[in-house]
C-alpha positions in Angstrom: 0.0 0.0 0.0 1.2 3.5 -1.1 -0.4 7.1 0.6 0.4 10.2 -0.9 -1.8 12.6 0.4 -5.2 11.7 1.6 -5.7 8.7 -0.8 -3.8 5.5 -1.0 -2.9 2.9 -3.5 -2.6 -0.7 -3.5 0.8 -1.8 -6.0 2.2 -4.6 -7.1 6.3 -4.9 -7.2 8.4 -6.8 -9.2 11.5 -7.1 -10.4 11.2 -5.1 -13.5 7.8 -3.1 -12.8 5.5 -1.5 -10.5 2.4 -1.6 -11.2 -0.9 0.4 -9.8 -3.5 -2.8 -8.7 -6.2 0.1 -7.4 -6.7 2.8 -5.3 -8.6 2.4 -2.0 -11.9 4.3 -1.9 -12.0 4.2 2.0 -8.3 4.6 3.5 -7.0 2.2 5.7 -6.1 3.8 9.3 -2.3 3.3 9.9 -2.7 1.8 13.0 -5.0 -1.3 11.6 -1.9 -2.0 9.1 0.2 -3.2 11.9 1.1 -6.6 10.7 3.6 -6.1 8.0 6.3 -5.3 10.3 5.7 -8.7 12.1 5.9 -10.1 8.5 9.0 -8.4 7.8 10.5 -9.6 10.9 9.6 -13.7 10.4 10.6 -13.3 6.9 14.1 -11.8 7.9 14.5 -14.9 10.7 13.9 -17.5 8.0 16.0 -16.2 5.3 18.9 -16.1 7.5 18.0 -19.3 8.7 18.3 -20.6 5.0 21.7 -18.8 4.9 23.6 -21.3 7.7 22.6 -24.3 5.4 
């Protein structure tokens, strides 16, 4: 999710592209988008865990 102003955007990343997938017609408080950091941080553990093999 992307905000630039008032309005916010759901994108799609890739390699080569990003790519506008919609934009929200009702925001998205900041504080109920509290879960991708916990994602970040699993994520993070099991790459590194991949590394030491």
């Amino acid at each position: 999710m992307l905000q630039v102003g008032d309005e916010q955007m759901l994108v799609g990343v890739t390699q080569q592209n990003i790519s506008l997938l919609g934009k929200l017609e009702q925001p998205i408080a900041m504080d109920e988008v509290s879960g991708g950091q916990d994602f970040a941080n699993q994520l993070g553990k099991l790459l590194k865990k991949d590394d030491k093999k």
